[in-house]
Phi, psi and omega in degrees: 000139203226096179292173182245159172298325194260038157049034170269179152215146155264165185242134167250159146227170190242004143220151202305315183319286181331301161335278195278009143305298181297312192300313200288313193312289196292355193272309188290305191279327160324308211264018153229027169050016173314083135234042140226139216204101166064043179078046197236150155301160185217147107335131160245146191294101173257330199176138165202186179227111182316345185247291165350317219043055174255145191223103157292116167221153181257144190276128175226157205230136191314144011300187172177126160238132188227165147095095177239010181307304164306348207258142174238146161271133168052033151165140177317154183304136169279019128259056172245030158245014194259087188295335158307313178286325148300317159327284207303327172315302215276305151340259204336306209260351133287350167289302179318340210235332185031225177309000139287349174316306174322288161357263202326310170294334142332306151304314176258322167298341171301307183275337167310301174308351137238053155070057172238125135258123174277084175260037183220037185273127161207132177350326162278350165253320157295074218229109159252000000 
């Protein structure tokens, strides 16, 4: 990631699924004007380019949720029909969170209701 002259950031990613994961995510909190989701900062989406694979987003500052490379749109991760795996996804990521894990799970039920899965909350993307 690359701040701008214009108090921007650019995003590069280096494979195209993770790209149009993130672009469809960040496309999806555009077209409900989001950019804050349950008192977290949102990137808002200014631009990007399908060949580049680049994403132009405006710099947001804690509180914050970032990072939408891992977010599936209108539909689940396909291995998330596996309920062992999901436990453990879901263990793991309250270890992490420790008393904040409620939040967090709040946050990600916020975004299912709109048709985001988010499998990547870990402390550095999620910062409150």
């Amino acid at each position: 990631m690359w701040a701008t002259t214009r108090k921007t950031a650019i995003k590069a990613l280096g494979w195209k699924a993770t790209y149009q994961r993130e672009v469809a995510a960040y496309e999806r909190l555009a077209e409900r004007q989001l950019t804050k989701l349950h008192g977290l900062n949102v990137p808002e989406l200014l631009g990007y380019d399908d060949e580049l694979l680049t994403i132009e987003m405006t710099i947001v500052r804690p509180p914050f949720l970032l990072d939408f490379g891992k977010a599936y749109v209108d539909r689940q991760p396909p291995y998330w029909d596996d309920p062992q795996l999901v436990a453990n996804a879901h263990e793991e990521w309250a270890s992490l969170f420790d008393d904040r894990w409620p939040d967090v799970v709040a946050l990600l039920g916020a975004m299912e209701s709109m048709g985001i899965y988010y499998v990547d909350p870990r402390p550095g993307n999620i910062v409150f």
